[in-house]
C-alpha positions as a Markdown table, in Angstrom:
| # | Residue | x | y | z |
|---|---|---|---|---|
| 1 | Unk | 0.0 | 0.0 | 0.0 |
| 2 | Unk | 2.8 | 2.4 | 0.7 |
| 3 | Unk | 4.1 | 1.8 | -2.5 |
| 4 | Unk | 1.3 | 2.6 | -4.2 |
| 5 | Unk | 0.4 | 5.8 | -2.5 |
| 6 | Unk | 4.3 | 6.4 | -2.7 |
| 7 | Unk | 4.6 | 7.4 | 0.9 |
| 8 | Unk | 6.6 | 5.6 | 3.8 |
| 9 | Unk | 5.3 | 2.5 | 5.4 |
| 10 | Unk | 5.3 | 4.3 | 8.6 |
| 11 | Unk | 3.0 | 7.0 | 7.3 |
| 12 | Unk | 0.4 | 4.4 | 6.2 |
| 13 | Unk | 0.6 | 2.2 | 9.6 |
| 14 | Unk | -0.2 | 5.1 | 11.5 |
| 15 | Unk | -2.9 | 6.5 | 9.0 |
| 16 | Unk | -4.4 | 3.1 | 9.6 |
| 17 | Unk | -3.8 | 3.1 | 13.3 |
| 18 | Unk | -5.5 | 6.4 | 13.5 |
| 19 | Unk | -8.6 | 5.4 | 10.8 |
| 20 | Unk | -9.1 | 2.3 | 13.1 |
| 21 | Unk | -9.5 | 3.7 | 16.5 |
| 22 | Unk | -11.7 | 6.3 | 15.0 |
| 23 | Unk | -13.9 | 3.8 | 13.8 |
| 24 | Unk | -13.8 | 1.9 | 16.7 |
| 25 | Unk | -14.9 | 5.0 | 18.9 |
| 26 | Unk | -17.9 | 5.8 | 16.5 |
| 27 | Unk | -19.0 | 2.0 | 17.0 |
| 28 | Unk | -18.6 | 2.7 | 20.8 |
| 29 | Unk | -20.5 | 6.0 | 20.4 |
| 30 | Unk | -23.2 | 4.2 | 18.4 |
| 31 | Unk | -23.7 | 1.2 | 20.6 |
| 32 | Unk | -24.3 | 3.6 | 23.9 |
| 33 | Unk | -26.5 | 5.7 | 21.8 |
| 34 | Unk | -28.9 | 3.0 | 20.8 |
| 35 | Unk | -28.4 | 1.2 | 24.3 |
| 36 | Unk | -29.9 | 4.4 | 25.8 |
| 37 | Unk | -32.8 | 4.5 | 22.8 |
| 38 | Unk | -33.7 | 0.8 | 24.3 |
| 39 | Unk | -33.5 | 1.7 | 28.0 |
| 40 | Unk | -36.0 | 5.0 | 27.1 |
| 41 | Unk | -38.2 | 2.6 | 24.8 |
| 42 | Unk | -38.4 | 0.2 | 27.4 |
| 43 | Unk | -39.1 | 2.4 | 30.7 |
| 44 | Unk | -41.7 | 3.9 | 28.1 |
| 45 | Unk | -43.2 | 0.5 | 27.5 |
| 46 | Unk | -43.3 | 0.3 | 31.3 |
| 47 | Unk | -45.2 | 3.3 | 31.5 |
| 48 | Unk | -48.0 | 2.6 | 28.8 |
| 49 | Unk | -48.6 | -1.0 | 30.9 |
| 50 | Unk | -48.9 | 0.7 | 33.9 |
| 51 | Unk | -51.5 | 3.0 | 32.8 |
| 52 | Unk | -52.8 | 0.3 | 30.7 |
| 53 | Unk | -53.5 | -1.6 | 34.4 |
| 54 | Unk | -55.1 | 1.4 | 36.1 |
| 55 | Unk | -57.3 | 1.8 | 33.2 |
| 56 | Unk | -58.1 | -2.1 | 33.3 |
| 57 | Unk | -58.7 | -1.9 | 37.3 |
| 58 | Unk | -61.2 | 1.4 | 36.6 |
| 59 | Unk | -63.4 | -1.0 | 34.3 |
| 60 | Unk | -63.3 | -3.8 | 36.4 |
């Protein structure tokens, strides 16, 4: 790869080295993002059968 981009191996291991733990912190960043989105959506779902039982306990 160096060869082709005619630049030292050195340069492209720590291009790569860089490009990988960016990656790796946008997957981190990701994952907690959409592990909070579930927590909320579940809490929520929570919510909705709570209200759903008070409702079910007015009619009864």
């Amino acid at each position: 790869a160096a060869a082709a981009l005619d630049c030292a191996v050195g340069t492209v291991r720590s291009r790569l080295h860089r490009a990988r733990s960016m990656l790796a912190e946008k997957m981190r960043s990701r994952e907690r993002r959409e592990a909070a989105s579930e927590t909320e959506t579940e809490s929520g779902a929570d919510e909705d059968a709570a209200k759903g039982l008070r409702t079910a306990r007015c009619f009864a």
